[in-house]
N, C-alpha and C positions, 0 to 999 in steps of 0.2 A: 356266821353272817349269811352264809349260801342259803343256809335251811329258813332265814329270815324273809331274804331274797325272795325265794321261790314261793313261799308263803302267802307271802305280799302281793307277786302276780299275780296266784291262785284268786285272790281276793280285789284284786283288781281287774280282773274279767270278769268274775260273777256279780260285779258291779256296774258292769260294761261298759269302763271308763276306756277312752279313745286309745288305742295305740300308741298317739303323741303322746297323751297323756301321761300312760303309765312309764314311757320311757323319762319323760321330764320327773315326776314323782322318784322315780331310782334313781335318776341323777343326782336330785337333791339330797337325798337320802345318803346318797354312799356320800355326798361330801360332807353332809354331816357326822356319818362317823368317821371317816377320817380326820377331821377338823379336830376330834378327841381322842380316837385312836382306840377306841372301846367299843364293845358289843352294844347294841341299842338297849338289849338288856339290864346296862348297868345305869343307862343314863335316865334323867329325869327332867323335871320343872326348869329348875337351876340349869342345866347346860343348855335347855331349850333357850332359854332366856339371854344366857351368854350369847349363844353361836346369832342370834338373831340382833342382838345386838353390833355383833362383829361384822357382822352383813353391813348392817345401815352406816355405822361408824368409821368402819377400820377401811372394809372392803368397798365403800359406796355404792351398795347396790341401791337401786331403783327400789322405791316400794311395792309395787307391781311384781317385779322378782321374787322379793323378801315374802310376799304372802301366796307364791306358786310355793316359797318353802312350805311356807306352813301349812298349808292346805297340804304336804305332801307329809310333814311331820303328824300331823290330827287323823292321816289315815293309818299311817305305821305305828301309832300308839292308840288309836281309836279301836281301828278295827283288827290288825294284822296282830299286834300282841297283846289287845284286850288291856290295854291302861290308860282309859280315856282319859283318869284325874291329871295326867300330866297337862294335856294341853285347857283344861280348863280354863283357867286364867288367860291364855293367850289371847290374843284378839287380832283381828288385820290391823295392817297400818293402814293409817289414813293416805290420801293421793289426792293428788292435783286431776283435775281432768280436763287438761288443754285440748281444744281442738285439733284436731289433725288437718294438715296442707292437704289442700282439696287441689287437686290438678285440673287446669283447663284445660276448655277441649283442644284450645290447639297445641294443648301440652299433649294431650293423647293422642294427638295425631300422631303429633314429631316424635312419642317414642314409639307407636307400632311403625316407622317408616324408618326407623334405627334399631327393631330386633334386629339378633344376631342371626336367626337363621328364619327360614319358614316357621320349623318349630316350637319357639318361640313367639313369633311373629302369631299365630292360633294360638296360643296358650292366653297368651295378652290380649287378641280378639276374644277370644271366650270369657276371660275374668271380667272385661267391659261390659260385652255386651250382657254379661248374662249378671253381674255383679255375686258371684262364687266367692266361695272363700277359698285360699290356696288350695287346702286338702280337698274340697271337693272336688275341682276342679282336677286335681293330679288323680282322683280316684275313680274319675270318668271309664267306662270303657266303650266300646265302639257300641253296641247293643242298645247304650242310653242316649242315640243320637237318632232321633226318629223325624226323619225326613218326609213323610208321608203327615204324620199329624204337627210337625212343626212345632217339637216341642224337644227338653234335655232333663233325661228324668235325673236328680238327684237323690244318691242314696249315702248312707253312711254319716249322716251330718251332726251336726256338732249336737243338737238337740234331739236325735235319734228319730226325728219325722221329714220321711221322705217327701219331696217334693217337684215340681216340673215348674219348670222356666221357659221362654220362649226363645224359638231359636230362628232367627230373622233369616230372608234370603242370602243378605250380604254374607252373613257368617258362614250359613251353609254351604256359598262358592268356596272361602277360605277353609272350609275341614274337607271337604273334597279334594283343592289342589295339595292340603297336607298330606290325605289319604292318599291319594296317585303318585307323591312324591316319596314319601318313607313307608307305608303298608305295615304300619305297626302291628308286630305279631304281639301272642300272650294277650292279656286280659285285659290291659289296661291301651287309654287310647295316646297316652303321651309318657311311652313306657321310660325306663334306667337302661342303662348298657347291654344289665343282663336281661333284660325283659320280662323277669319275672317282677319287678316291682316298679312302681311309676318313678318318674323323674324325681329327684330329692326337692326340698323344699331351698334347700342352699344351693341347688345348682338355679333354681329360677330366681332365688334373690339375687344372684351374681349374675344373670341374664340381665334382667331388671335395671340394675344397676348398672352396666355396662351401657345399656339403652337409652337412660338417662343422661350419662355423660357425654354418649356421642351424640346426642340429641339439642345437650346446654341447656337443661334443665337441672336447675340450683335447688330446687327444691330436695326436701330428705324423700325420696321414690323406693315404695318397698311393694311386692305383689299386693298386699291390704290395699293401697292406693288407688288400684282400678276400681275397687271394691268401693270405697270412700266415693270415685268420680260415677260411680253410676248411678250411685244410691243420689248423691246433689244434682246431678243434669238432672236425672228423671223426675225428681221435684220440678227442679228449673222448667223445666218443659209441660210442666201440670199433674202428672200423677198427682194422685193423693197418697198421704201417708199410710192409710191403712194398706194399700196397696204394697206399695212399696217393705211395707214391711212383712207383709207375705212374701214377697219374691227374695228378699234377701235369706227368708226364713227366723228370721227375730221370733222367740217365744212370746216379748213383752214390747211394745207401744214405745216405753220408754229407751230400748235401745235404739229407736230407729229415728229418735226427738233430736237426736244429738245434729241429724244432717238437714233438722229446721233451719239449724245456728246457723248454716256451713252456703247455702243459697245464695249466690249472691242477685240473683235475678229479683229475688225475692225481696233483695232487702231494698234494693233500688227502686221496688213499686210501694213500698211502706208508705203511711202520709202520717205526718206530724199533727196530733189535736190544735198543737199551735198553730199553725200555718190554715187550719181550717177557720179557727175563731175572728168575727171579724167579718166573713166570708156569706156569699148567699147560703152555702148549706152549712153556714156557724149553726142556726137553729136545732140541728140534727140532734146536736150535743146536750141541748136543754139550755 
């Protein structure tokens, strides 16, 4: 299984799947053999079919989870041992796609005014203002904060094109006072203990979360959340969507549709056909 393993990575970098990635990909991976207790070697169609089964049924996993496996099983028989016929037949499960609780702003307030620490405290002004995705944002380092052009280059990102975001004066007081107060050494700007790698992604959701609650904020609050409220204010406040979906770095129009839904500013200036008919500008309508 090592020689599988290592395999696997090899072909998981040469494919230059994210670091998250490939660690979630092995995760799935090893519990799927373990789940049978055999080499991948021996297994095929049939056990794919069981274990995914046993997910949704036994185990209750999310659908979402259920096809991080498989996406992770289609690369370990696709490409790592060269037996694509097994996942043929597989296909994702289908999903719900609820909206996500959009936080207001004086939820954003009340939770950067109940970080835990300064540290904190910037990490959350930064995910708002600049609306980052966790990893980026933890993969910052001090060299991508450029104070002179007023800008925070993003590199590393999920769709492998780098990009620059704006970095407001407010913000820039607050990485300043972070700066003067911790002097983050090593590479990154919001390092780990040992400072050779940034903050974990579970140490800021338990930040997060902490925030929340001393805040009394009921909402489910997870770091994506800043993410979520920047992407709706900035509609709310006029951006346009093309825009908007530049800055968050979206490849596609359609992921960035989803926080049309989520406005509520927006839905409060809708006007009803009804409520026009009737009306001196009924005519408009024909």
């Amino acid at each position: 299984m090592a020689q599988i393993r290592d395999k696997m990575v090899e072909d998981m970098t040469l494919r230059g799947l994210a670091p998250n990635t490939q660690e979630t990909y092995l995760r799935a991976v090893r519990a799927f053999v373990a789940f049978f207790m055999r080499t991948p070697a021996e297994l095929g169609t049939g056990e794919v079919r069981a274990y995914l089964l046993f997910l949704l049924q036994v185990a209750l996993r999310s659908p979402s989870t259920v096809n991080v496996t498989i996406g992770a099983l289609r690369f370990l028989f696709g490409t790592t041992l060269e037996r694509p016929e097994v996942m043929e037949t597989i296909r994702s499960v289908r999903k719900d796609h609820p909206q996500p609780e959009v936080l207001a702003g004086s939820e954003v307030l009340a939770l950067l005014e109940h970080a835990p620490s300064l540290r904190y405290l910037t990490l959350f002004t930064v995910l708002y203002s600049t609306g980052l995705r966790v990893s980026e944002a933890l993969n910052l380092t001090p060299k991508d904060i450029d104070s002179r052009r007023m800008v925070i280059s993003i590199h590393g990102t999920k769709n492998k094109y780098d990009r620059l975001v704006a970095l407001t004066p407010k913000v820039l007081g607050v990485l300043r006072k972070y700066w003067i107060q911790y002097r983050p050494t090593g590479d990154f700007l919001f390092p780990g203990q040992s400072g050779l790698v940034p903050l974990s992604r579970e140490a800021v959701l338990d930040a997060i979360k902490k925030a929340a609650s001393a805040a009394g904020i009921t909402k489910n609050v997870h770091p994506h959340s800043l993410r979520h409220a920047y992407a709706t204010h900035s509609l709310e406040l006029g951006t346009d969507l093309r825009t908007v979906q530049i800055l968050l770095g979206h490849n596609s129009i359609k992921s960035t549709t989803q926080y049309t839904h989520l406005s509520e500013a927006r839905r409060q200036t809708l006007r009803n056909p009804l409520d026009v008919l009737g009306t001196e500008e009924g005519p408009v309508l024909g």
